[in-house]
Structures are given as structure tokens and as C-alpha cells.
N, CA, C and O atoms as a DFTB+ gen file, in Angstrom:
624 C
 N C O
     1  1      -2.162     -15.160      -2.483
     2  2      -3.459     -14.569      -2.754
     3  2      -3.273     -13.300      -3.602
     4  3      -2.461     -12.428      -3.296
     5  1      -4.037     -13.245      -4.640
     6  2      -3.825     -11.854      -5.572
     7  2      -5.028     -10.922      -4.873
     8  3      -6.211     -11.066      -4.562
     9  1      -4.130     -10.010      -4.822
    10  2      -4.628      -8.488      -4.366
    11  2      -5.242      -7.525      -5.811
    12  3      -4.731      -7.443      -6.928
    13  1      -6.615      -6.821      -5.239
    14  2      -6.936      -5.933      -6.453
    15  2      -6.024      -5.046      -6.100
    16  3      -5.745      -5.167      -4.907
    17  1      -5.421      -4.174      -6.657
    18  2      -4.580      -2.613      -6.487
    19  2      -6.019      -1.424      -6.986
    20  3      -6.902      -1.542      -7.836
    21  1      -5.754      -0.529      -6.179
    22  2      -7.023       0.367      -6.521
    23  2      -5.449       2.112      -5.936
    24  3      -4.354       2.098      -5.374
    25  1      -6.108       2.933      -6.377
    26  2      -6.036       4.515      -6.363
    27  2      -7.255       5.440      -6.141
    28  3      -8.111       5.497      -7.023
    29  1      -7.390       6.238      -4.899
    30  2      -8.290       6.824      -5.198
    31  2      -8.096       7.816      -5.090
    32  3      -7.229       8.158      -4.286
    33  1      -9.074       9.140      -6.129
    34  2      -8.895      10.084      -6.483
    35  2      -9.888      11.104      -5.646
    36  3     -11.107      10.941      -5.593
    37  1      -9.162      12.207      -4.984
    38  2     -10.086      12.711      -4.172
    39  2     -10.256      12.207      -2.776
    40  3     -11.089      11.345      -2.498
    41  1      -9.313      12.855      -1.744
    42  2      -9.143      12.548      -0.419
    43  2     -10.234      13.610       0.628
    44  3      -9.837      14.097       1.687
    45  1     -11.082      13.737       0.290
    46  2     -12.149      14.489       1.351
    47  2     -12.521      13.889       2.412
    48  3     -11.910      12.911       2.841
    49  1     -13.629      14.413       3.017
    50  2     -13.905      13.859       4.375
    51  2     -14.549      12.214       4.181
    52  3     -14.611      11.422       5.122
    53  1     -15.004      11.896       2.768
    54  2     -16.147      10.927       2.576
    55  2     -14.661       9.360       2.557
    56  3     -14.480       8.266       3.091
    57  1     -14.026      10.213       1.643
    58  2     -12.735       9.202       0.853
    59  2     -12.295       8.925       2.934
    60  3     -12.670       7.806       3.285
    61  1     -11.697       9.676       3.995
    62  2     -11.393       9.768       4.808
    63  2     -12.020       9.052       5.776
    64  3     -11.321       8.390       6.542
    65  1     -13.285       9.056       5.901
    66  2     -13.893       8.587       6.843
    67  2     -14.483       7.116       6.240
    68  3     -14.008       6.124       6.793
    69  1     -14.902       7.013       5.782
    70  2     -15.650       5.653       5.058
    71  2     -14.432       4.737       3.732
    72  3     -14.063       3.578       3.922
    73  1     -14.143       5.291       2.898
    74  2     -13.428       4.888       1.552
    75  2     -12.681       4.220       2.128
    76  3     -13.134       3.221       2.688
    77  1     -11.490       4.467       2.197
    78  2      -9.968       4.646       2.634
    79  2     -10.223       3.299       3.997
    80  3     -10.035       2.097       3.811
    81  1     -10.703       3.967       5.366
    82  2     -10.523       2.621       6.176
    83  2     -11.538       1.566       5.908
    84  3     -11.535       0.665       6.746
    85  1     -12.501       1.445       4.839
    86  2     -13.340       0.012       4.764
    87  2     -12.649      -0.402       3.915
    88  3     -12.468      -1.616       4.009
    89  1     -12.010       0.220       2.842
    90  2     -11.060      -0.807       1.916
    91  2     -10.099      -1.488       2.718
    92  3      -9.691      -2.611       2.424
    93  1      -9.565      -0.582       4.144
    94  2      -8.540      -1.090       4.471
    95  2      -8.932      -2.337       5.539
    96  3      -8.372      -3.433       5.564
    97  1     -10.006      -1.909       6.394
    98  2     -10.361      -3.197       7.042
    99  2     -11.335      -4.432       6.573
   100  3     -11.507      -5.638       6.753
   101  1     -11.809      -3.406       5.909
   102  2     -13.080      -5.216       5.755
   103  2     -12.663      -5.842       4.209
   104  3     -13.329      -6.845       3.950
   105  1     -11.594      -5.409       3.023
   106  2     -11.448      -6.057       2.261
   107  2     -10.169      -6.278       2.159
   108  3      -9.393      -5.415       1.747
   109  1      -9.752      -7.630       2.575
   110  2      -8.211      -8.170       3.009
   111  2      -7.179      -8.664       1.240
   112  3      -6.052      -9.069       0.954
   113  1      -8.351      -8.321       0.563
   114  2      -7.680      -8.420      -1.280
   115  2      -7.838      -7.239      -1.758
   116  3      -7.961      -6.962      -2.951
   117  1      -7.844      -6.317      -0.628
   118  2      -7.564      -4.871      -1.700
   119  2      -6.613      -4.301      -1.394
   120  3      -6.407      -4.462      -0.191
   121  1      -5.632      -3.477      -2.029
   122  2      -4.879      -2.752      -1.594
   123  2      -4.806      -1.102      -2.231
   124  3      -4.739      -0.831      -3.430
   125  1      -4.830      -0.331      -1.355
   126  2      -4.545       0.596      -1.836
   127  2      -3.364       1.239      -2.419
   128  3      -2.398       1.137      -1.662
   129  1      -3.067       1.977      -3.698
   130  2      -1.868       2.220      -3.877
   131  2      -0.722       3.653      -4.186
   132  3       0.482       3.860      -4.334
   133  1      -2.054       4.422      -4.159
   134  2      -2.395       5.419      -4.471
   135  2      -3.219       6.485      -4.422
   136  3      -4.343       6.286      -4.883
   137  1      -2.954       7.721      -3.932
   138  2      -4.000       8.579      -3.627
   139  2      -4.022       9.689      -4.825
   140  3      -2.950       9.768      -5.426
   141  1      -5.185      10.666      -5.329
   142  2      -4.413      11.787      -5.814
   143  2      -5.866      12.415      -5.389
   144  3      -6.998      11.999      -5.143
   145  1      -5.018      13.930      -5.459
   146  2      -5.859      14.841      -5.207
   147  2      -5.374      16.529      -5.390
   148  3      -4.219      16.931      -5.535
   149  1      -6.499      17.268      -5.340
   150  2      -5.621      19.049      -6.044
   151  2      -4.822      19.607      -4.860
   152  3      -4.342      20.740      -4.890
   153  1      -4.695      18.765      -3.805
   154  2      -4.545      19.932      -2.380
   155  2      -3.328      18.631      -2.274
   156  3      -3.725      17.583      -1.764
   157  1      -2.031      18.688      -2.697
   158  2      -1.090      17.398      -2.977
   159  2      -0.912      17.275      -0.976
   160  3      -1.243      16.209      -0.457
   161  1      -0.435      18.335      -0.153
   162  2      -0.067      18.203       1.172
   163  2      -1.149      17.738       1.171
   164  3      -1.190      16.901       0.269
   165  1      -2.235      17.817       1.769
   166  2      -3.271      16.920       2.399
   167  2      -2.777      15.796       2.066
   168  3      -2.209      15.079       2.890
   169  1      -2.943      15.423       0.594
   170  2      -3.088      14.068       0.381
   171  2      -2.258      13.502       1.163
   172  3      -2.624      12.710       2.031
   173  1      -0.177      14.061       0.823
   174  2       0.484      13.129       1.520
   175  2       0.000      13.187       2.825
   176  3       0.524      12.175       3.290
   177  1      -0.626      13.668       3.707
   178  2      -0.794      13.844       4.996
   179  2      -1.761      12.658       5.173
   180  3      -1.479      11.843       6.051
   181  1      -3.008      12.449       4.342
   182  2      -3.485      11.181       4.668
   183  2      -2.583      10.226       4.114
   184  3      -2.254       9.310       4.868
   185  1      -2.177      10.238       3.121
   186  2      -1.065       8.993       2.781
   187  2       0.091       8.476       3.812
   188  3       0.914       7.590       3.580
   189  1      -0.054       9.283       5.066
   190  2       1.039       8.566       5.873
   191  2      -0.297       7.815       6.745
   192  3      -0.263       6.753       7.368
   193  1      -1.225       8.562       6.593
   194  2      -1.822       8.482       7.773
   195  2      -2.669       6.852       8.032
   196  3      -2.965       6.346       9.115
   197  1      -2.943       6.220       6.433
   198  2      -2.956       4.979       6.208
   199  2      -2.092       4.303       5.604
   200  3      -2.354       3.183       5.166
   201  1      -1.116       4.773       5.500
   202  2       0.285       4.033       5.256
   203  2       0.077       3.860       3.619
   204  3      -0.250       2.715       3.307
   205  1       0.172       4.538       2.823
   206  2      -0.414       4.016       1.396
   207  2       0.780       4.933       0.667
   208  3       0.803       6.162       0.734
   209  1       1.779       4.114      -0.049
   210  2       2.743       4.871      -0.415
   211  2       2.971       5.758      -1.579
   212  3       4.066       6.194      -1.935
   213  1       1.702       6.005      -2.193
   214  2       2.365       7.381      -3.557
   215  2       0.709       8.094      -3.482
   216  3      -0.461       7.713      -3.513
   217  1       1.514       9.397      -3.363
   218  2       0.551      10.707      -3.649
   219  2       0.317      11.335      -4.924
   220  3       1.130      12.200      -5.252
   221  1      -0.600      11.082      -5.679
   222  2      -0.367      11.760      -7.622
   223  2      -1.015      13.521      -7.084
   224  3      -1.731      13.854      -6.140
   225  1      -0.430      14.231      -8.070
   226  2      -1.232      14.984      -8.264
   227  2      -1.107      15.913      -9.892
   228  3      -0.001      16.444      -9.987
   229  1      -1.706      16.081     -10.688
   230  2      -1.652      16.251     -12.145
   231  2      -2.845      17.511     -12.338
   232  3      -3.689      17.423     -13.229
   233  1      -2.800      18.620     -11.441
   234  2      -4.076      19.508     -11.697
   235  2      -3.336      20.704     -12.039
   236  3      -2.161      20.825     -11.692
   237  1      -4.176      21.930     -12.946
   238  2      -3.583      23.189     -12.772
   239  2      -4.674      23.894     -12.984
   240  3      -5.418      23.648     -13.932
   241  1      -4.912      24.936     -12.048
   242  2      -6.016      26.017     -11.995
   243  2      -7.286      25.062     -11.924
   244  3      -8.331      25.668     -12.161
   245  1      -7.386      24.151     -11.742
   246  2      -8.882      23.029     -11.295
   247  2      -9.039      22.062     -12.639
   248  3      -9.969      21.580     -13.285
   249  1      -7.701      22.063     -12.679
   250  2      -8.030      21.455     -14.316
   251  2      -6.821      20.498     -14.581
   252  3      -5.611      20.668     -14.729
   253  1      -7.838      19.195     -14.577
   254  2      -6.670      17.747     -14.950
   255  2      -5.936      18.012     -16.117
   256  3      -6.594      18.410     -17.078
   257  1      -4.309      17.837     -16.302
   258  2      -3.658      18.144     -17.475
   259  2      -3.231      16.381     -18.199
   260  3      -3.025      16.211     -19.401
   261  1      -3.174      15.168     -17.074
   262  2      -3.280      14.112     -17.525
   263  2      -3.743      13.224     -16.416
   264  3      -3.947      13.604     -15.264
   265  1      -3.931      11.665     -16.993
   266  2      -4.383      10.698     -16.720
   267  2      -4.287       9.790     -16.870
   268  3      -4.412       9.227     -17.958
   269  1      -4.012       9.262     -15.762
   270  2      -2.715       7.981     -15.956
   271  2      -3.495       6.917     -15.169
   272  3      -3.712       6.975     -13.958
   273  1      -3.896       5.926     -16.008
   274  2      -4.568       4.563     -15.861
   275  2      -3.516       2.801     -16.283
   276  3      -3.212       2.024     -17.188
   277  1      -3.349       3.127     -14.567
   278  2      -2.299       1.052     -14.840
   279  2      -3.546       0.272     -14.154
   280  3      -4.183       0.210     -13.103
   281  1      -3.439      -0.435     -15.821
   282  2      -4.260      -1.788     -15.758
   283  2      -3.605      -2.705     -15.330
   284  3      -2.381      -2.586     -15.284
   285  1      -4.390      -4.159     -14.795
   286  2      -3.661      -5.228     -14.577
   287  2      -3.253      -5.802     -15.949
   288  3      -3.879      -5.889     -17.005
   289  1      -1.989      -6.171     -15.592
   290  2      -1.340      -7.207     -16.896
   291  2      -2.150      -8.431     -17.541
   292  3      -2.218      -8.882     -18.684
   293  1      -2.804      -8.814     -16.168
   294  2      -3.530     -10.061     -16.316
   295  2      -4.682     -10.240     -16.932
   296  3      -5.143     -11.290     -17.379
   297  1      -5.182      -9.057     -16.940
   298  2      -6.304      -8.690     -17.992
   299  2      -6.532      -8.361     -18.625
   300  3      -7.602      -8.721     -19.115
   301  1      -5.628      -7.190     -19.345
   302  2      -5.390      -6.602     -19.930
   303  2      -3.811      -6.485     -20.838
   304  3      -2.816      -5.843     -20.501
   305  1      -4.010      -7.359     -22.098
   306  2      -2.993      -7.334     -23.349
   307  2      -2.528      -6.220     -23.635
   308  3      -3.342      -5.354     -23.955
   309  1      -1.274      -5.925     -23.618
   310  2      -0.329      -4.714     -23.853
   311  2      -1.053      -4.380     -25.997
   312  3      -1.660      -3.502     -26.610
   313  1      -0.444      -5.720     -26.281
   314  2      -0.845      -5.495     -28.103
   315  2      -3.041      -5.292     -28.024
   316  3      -3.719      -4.397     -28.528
   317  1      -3.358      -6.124     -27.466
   318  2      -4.798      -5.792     -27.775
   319  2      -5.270      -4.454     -27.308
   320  3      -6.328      -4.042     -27.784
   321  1      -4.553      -3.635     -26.340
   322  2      -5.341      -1.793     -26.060
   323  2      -4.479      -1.515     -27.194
   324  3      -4.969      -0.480     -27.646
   325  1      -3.465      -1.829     -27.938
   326  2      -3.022      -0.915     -28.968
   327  2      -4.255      -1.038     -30.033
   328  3      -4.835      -0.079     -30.541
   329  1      -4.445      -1.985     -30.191
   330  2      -5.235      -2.185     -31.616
   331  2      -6.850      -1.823     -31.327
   332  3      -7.667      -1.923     -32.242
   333  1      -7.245      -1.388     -29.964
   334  2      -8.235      -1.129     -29.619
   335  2      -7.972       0.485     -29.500
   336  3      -8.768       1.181     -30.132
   337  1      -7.103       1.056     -28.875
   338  2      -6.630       2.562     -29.327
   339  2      -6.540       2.418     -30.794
   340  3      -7.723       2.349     -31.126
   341  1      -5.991       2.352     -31.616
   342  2      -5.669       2.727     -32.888
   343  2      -6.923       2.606     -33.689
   344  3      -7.002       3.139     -34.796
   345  1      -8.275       1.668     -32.972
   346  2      -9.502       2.248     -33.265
   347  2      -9.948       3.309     -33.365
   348  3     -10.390       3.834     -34.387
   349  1      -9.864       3.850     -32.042
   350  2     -10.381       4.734     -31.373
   351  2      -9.404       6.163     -32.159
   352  3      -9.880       7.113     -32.780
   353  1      -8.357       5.961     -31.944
   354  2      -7.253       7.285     -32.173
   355  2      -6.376       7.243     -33.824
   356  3      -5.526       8.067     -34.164
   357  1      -6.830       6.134     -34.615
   358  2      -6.540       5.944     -35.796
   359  2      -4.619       5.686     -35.789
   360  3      -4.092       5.347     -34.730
   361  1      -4.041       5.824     -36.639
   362  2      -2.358       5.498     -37.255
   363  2      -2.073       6.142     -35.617
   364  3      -2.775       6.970     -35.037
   365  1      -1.052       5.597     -35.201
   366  2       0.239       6.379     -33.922
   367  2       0.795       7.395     -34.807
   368  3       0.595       7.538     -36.013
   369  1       1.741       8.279     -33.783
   370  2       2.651       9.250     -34.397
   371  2       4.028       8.192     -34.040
   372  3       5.022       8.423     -34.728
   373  1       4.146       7.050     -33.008
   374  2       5.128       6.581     -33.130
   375  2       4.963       4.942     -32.117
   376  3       4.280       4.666     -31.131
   377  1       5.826       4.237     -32.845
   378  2       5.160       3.073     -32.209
   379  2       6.186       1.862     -32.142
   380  3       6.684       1.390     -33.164
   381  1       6.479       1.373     -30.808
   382  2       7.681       0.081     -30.548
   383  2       7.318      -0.844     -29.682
   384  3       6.191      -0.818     -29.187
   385  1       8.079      -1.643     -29.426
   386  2       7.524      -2.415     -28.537
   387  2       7.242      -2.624     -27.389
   388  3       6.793      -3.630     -26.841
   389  1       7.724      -0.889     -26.722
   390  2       7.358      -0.624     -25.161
   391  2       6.729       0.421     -25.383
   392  3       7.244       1.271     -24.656
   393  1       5.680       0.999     -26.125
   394  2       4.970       2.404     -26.030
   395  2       4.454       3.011     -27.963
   396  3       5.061       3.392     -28.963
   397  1       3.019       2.766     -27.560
   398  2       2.921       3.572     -28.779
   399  2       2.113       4.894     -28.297
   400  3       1.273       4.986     -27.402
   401  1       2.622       5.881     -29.161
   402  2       1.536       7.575     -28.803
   403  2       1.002       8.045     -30.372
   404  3       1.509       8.194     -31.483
   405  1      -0.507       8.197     -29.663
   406  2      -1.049       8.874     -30.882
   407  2      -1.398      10.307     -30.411
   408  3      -2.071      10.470     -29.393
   409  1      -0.835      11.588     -31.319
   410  2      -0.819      12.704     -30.857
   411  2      -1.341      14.091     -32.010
   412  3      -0.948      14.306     -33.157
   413  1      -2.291      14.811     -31.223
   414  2      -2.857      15.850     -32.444
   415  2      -2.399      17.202     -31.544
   416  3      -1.569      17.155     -30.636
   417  1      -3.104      18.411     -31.981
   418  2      -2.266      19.578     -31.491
   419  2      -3.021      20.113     -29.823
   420  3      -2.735      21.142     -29.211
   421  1      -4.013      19.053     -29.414
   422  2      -4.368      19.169     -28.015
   423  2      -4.043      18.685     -27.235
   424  3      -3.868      19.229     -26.145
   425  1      -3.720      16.841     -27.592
   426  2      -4.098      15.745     -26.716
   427  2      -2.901      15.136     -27.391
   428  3      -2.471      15.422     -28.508
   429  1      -2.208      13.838     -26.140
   430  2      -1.596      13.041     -26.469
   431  2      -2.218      12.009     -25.497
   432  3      -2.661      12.171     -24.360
   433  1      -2.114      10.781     -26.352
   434  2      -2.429       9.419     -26.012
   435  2      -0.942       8.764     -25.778
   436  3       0.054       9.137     -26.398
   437  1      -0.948       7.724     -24.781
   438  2       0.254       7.025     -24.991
   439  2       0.070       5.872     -24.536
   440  3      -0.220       6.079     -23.358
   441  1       0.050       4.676     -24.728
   442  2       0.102       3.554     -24.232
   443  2       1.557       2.671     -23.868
   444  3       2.242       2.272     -24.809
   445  1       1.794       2.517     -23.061
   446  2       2.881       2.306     -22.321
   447  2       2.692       0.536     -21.828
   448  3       1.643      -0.084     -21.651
   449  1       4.267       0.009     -21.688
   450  2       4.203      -1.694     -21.576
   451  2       4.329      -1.423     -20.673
   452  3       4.758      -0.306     -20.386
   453  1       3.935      -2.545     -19.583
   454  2       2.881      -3.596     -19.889
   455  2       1.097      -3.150     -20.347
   456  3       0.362      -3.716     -21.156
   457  1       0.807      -1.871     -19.423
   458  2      -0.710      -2.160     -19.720
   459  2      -0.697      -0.264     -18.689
   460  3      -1.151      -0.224     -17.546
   461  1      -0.146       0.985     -19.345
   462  2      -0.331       1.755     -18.343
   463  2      -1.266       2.525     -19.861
   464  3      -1.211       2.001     -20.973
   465  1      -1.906       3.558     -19.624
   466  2      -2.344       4.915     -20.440
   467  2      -2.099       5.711     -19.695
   468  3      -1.812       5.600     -18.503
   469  1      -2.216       6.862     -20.523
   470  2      -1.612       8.148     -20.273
   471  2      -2.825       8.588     -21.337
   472  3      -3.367       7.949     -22.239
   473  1      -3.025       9.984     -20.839
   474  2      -3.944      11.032     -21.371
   475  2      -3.389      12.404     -21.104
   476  3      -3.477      12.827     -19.951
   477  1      -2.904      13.050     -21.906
   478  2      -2.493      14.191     -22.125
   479  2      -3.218      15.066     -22.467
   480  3      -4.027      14.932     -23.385
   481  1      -3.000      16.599     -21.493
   482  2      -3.892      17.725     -22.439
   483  2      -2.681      18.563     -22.558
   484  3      -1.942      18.757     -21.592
   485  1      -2.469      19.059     -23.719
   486  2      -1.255      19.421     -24.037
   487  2      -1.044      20.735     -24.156
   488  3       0.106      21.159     -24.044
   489  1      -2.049      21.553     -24.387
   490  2      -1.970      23.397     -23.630
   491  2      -1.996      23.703     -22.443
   492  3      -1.619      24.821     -22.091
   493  1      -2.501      22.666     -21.448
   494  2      -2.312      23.009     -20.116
   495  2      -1.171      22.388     -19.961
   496  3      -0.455      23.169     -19.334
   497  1      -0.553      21.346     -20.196
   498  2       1.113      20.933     -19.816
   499  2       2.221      21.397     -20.367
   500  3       3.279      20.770     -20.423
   501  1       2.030      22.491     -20.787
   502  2       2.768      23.733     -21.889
   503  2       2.570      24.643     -21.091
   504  3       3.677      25.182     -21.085
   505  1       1.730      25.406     -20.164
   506  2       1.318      26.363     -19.381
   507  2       1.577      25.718     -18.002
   508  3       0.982      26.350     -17.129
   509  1       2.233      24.725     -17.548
   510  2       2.524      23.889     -16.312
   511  2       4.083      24.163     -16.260
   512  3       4.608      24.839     -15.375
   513  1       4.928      23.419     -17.556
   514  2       6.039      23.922     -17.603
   515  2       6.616      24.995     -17.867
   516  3       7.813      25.149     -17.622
   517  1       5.866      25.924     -18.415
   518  2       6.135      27.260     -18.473
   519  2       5.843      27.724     -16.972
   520  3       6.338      28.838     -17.145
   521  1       5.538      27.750     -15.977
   522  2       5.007      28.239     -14.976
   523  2       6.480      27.566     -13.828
   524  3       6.920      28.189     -12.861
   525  1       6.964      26.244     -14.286
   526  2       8.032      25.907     -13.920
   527  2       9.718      26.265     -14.167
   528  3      10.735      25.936     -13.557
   529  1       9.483      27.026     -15.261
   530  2      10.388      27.547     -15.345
   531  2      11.368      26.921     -16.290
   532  3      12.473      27.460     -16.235
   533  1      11.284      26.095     -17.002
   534  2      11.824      25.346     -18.140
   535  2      12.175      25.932     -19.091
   536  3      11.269      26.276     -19.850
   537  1      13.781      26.350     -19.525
   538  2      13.880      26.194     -20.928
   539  2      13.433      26.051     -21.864
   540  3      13.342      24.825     -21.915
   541  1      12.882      26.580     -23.105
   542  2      12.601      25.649     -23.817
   543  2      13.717      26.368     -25.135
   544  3      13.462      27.542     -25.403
   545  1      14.833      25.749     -25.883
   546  2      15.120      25.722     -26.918
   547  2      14.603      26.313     -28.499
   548  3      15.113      27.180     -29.209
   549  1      13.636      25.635     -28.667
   550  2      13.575      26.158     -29.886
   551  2      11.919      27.046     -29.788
   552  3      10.906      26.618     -29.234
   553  1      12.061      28.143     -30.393
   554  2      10.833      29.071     -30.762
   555  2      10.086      28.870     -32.221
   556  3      10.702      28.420     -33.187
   557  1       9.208      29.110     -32.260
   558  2       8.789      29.692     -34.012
   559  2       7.340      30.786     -33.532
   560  3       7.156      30.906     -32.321
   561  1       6.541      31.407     -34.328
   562  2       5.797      32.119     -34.628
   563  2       4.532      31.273     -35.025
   564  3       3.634      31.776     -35.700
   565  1       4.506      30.447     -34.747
   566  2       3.317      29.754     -35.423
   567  2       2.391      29.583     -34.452
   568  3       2.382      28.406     -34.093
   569  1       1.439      30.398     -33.750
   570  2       0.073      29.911     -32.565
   571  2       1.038      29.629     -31.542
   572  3       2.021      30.140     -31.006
   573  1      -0.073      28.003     -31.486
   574  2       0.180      27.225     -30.374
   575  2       1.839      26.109     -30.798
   576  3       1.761      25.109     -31.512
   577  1       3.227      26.624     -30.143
   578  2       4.015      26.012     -30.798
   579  2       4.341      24.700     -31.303
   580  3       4.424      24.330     -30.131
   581  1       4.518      23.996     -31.739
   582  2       4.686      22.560     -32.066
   583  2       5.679      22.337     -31.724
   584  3       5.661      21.268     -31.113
   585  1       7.274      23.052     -31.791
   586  2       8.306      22.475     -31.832
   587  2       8.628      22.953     -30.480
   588  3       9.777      22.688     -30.126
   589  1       7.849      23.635     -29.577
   590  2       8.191      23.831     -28.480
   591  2       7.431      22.631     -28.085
   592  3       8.270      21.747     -27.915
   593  1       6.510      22.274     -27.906
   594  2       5.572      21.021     -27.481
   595  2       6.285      19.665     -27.637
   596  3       6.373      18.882     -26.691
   597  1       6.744      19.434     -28.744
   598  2       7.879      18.518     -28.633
   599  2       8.972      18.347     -27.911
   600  3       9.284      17.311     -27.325
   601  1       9.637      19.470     -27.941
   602  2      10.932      19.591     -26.279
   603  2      10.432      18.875     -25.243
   604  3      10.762      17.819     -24.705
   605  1       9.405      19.813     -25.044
   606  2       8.379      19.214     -23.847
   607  2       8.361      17.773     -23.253
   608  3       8.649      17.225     -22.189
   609  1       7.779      17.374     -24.722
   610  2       7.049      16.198     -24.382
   611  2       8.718      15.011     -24.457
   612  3       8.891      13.956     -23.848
   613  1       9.368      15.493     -25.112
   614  2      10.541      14.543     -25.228
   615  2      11.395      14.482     -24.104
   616  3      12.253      13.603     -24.018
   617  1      11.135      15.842     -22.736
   618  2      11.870      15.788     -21.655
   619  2      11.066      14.573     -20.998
   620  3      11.771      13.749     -20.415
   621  1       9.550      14.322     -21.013
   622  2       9.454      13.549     -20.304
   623  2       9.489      12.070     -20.203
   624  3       9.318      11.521     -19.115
């Protein structure tokens, strides 16, 4: 029997009391797979608490820095979201056969095989790793750095 996979975002009293156990009892094709939320301990704390094994959390100062959407394979063509991004986001900055990213000096897009996205905000994940304490190699004088943003993005 195929199972939907679902994540939900935002573990409060509503997600807690209602969400979370009617997915778990009354729909026997759902599974949960994923929680995320800004308060990460809580979450894992309900994540043991219905047995649901990964806790996301991607916030800084109340503010999502990315967004990470896995589609089913089955519905969703790895080549058809490219050519439906490259609508939307015009030429990639780089592109193979496991991942293309289209990237400007805010945002990075990335589409990832089989069928994941990624949404990047890229001054707050510059102000995330700076706050972590990261190295970064190369400097310049120019604003918002580029060639520091690249380190960045190439550690991950």
C-alpha cells in the first residue's frame, strides 16, 4: 500500500492536539515524516512523542532562511520542474544531471534529483553562518560579498 509522506510545519497546541494524532489514527496511508518548527527542542520533544523521526528547523530572528520541498517521484519529473523552473527563474547558474541552481544576489533556487527544491535567502544564511562561527576565506570590499557567498554556499 503506498503511503502519502506529509511534514508539518508548526508544532503548537492545534498541530498537538488535533493534526499530529488524526493523521496518526484515522488515516492508515499517511505518514508523517517530519516536523519543523522555530522552538527546534519542543519540536524534537513532540517528535519522540509520536514517534516521527526528523525535526527541521531553518529560522533566524523569526525569519525562514530556506525551504525545502520533497516531492513525490511519482508525480513529479525531476527534468519537467527543471524546465518549469527555468520558466519561472530563466538560464541556471549551473546545471547536471543531479541538480540544477538558479542564483541572483538574494535568493538561490536549487532543484535537486529526484524531485527535492530548495529555496534560499541568501543574506540571512550569510548572517546564520556568520553567527556560527565559520571561516570564511576569501574577503573583498564590494557590499554584500559574492565571493564570500560562494564559500558558503559551496560548503554546503
Amino acid at each position: 500500500m503506498y503511503k502519502l509522506k506529509i511534514g508539518i510545519i508548526g508544532v503548537g497546541q492545534i498541530a498537538c492536539n488535533s493534526h499530529i494524532p488524526n493523521y496518526i489514527l484515522r488515516f492508515k496511508d499517511v505518514e508523517i515524516v517530519g516536523l519543523c518548527d522555530v522552538n527546534y527542542e519542543y519540536a524534537k520533544k513532540v517528535a519522540k512523542q509520536f514517534n516521527i523521526e526528523k525535526v527541521f528547523v531553518d529560522l533566524y530572528n523569526e525569519t525562514s532562511y530556506q525551504y525545502t520541498v520533497f516531492l513525490n517521484q511519482l508525480y513529479f519529473s525531476y527534468y519537467t520542474l527543471s524546465e518549469q523552473l527555468m520558466d519561472t527563474y530563466g538560464i541556471p547558474k549551473s546545471r547536471n544531471s543531479k541538480q540544477v541552481i538558479w542564483q541572483d544576489e538574494q535568493k538561490q533556487v536549487s532543484l535537486e534529483y529526484p524531485a527535492i527544491i530548495k529555496y534560499t535567502y541568501l543574506p540571512v544564511l550569510v548572517d546564520v553562518l556568520r553567527l556560527q562561527n565559520r571561516e570564511l576565506e576569501t574577503k573583498t570590499n564590494e557590499g554584500f560579498d559574492y565571493k564570500e557567498r560562494e564559500l558558503i554556499l559551496n560548503d554546503l
